[in-house]
N, C-alpha and C positions, 0 to 999 in steps of 0.2 A: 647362648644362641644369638646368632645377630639378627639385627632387628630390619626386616623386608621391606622395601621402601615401594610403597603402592603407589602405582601407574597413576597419573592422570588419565581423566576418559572423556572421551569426545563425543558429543551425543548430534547426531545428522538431521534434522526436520527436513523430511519431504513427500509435500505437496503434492496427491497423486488424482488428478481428473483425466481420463482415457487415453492412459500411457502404456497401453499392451503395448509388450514388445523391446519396451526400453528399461524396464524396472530392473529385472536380471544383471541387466551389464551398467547400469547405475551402482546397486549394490557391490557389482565385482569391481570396477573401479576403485571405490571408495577403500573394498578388501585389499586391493593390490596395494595402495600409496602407505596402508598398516605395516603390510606385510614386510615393504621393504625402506621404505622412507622413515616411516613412526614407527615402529617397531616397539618403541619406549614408552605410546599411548596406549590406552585399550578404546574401545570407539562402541556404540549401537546405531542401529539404522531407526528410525522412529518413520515409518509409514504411513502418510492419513489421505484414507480412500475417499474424496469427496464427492462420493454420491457418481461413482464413473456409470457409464452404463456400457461399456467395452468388458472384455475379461481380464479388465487390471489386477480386480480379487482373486481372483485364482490363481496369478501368476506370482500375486503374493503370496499367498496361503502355501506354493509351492516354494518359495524365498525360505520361507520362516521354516516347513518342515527340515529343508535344511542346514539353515545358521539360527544358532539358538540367541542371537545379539540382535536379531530383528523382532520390531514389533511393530502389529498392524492397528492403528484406530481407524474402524469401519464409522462412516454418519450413518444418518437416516435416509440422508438427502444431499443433493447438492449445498454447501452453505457459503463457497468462495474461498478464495485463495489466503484471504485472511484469517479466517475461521479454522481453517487447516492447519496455517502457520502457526496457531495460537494455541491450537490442541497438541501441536507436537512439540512446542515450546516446553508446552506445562508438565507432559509424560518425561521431560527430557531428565537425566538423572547423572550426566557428565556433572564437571568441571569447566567444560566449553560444548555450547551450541552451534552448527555450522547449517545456515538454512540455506537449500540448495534446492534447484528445481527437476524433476524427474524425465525431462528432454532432451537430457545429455546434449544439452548448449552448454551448460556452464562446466566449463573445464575442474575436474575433480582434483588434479592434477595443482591449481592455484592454495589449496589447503595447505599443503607444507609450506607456503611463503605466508598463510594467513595467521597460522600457528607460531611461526618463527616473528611474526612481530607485535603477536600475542605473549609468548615472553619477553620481550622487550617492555610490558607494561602498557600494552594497550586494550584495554575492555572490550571495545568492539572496533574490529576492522570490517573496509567493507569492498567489494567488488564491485565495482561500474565500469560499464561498458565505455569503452573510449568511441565507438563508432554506434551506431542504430540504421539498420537498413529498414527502418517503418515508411508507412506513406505519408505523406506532408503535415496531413490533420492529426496526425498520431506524435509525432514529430515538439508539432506548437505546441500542444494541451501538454505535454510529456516537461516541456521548458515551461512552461507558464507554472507548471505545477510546482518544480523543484525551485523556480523562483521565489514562491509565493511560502514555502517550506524556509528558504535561506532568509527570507525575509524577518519569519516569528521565532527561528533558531538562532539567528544573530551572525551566520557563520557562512562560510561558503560553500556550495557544496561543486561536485561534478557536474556538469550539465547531463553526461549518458542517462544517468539515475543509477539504479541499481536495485535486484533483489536474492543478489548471492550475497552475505554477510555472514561473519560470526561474533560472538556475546560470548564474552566472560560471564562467569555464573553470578556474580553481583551486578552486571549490568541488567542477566537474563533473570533475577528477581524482582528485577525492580520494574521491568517491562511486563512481568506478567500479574503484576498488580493492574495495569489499565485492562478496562473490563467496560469500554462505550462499546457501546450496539453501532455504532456507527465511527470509524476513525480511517484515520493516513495510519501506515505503518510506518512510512518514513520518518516523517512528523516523530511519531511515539519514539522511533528506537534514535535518531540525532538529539530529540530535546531531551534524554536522560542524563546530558554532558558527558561523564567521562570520559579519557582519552582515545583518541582514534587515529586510525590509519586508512588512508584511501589506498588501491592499488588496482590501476588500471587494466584491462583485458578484453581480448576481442571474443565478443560470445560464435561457438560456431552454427555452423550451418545444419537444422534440423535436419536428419537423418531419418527417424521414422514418424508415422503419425503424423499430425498438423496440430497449429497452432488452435487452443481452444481461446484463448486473448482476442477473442472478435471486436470489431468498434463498439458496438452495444455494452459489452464489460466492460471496456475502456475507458468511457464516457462515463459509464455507471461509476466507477469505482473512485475516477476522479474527480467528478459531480461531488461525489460523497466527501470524500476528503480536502474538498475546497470548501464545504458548508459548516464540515464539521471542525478545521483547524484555523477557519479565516473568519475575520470581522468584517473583511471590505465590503461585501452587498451591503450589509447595514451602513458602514458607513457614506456609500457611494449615495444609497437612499438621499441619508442627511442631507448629503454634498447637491445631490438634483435638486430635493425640496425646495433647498435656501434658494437655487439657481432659479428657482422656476416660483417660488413666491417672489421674490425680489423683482424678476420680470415681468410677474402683475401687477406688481404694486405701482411700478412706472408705468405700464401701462394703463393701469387702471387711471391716474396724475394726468396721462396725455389725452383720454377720454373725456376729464372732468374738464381740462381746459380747452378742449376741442367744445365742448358745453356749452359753456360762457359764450364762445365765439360763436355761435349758431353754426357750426360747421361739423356736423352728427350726419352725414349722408347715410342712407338707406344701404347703399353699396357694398356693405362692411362683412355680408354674411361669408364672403371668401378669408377672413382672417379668423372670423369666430368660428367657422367648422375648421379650420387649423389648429386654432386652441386648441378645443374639442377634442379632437381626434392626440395632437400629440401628449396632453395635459391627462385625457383619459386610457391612454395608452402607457403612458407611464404609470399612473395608478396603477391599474392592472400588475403591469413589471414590477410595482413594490408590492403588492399584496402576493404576488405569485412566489416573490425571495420571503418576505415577511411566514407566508403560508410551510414552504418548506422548512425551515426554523421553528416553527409550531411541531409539525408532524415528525422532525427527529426530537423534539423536547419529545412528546408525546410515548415515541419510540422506546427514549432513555427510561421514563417512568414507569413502563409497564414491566421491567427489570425481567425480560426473557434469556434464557440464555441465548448462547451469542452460535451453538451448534447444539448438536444433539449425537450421541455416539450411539449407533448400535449395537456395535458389538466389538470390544477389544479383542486380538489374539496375541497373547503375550507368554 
């Protein structure tokens, strides 16, 4: 009897906060490019409901009665986009991971090119947007960020960014070993090295629903992953410190010789509430960086988990 040579299988993480409406034809998508493109894969959907308050459960629960390759991780609660990603990483039980978003932007359709240079010997490929129709602020924090990432990874990356990608299952072990309560995912999945392939794409245009990506998440998320992957506030600190002792200490020099001279006028109170004011305001700004580095140490130490699942249906 000849010996049956078993399919590689493709495992999908995605991310689902109040996506009624688009789930259904996310999964059918993903069916179709099996059905006639990969035909040679076998594939599952990996589901994780994060805390929606829409009836995105139920539209899944209705997914899953029908295809038996779907599975849903229900949270507790809302826990982020991250936390989602990480849950459906770790259920994932392919060969390859494809994390993809549930707003049918991201073209499903880009998978058989991400696959085909995945056999060519690439770990992880990744999808970035060659354009960003965001507003200005969203825009700079977005390049500041992947800057500040190209910087600690040695490497260059896209400006778009990115968070359609896929992970060879040695790359997807080794990422799901990181377990901070507080991290970049970009960060995490570029510094594991092995080899990569960028391949540019224009996200389209939401169709149903609206964006839950508010500036308050954006800021939040970035916040986070600039404390938690970068040194510079520390060192910027140092950098001020030296800056602003050093201009006391001559100052202080110009005072002591202004001394001698009898030339100490009364007048003076207009440069010392400058001091004041700027010398105490920086303090502040260092205690308030110094402060936030305490309270994710804090975070890291009480070793909570990082989500909480309510209920699997698998």
């Amino acid at each position: 009897m000849d010996n049956i040579k078993q399919k590689n299988k493709v495992s999908f993480t995605v991310p689902v906060f109040n996506n009624f409406g688009s789930l259904l034809k996310t999964y059918e998508q993903i069916k179709n490019i099996f059905e006639f493109e990969l035909s040679d894969f076998d594939f599952e959907v990996n589901f994780v409901n994060d805390g929606s308050k829409d009836d995105s459960l139920k539209e899944l629960i209705l997914i899953k009665k029908k295809f038996t390759n779907v599975k849903i991780i229900d949270f507790s609660r809302n826990f982020g986009a991250i936390s989602a990603i990480t849950a459906g990483n770790r259920e994932a039980s392919g060969d390859i991971v494809v994390v993809v978003s549930a707003d049918l932007q991201d073209p499903i359709q880009m998978v058989v090119e991400m696959i085909k240079y995945w056999k060519q010997g690439n770990e992880i490929v990744i999808c970035y947007r060659e354009s960003r129709n965001d507003k200005f602020i969203n825009k700079i924090t977005s390049r500041f960020y992947f800057k500040m990432v190209e910087y600690h990874v040695k490497e260059k990356i896209p400006k778009g960014g990115f968070d359609y990608f896929l992970l060879d299952r040695k790359a997807l072990n080794e990422l799901n070993k990181i377990n901070d309560k507080i991290r970049g995912l970009h960060f995490d999945i570029l510094s594991l090295g092995f080899n990569k392939q960028y391949i540019p794409y224009e996200r389209m245009k939401r169709e149903i629903g609206k964006s839950q990506w508010t500036f308050r998440t954006r800021f939040r998320d970035f916040f986070n992953a600039f404390i938690s992957i970068s040194f510079l506030p520390i060192r910027l600190i140092t950098f001020f410190g030296m800056i602003f002792s050093l201009s006391g200490f001559i100052y202080s020099l110009l005072i002591i010789r202004a001394w001698f001279f009898n030339n100490v006028p009364f007048k003076g109170w207009a440069p010392i509430m400058v001091l004041l004011l700027v010398i105490g305001g920086f303090l502040m700004l260092m205690l308030g960086i110094i402060g936030e580095y305490i309270w994710r140490i804090y975070e890291e130490t009480k070793k909570r988990e990082n989500y909480i699942i309510k209920r699997k249906y698998e």
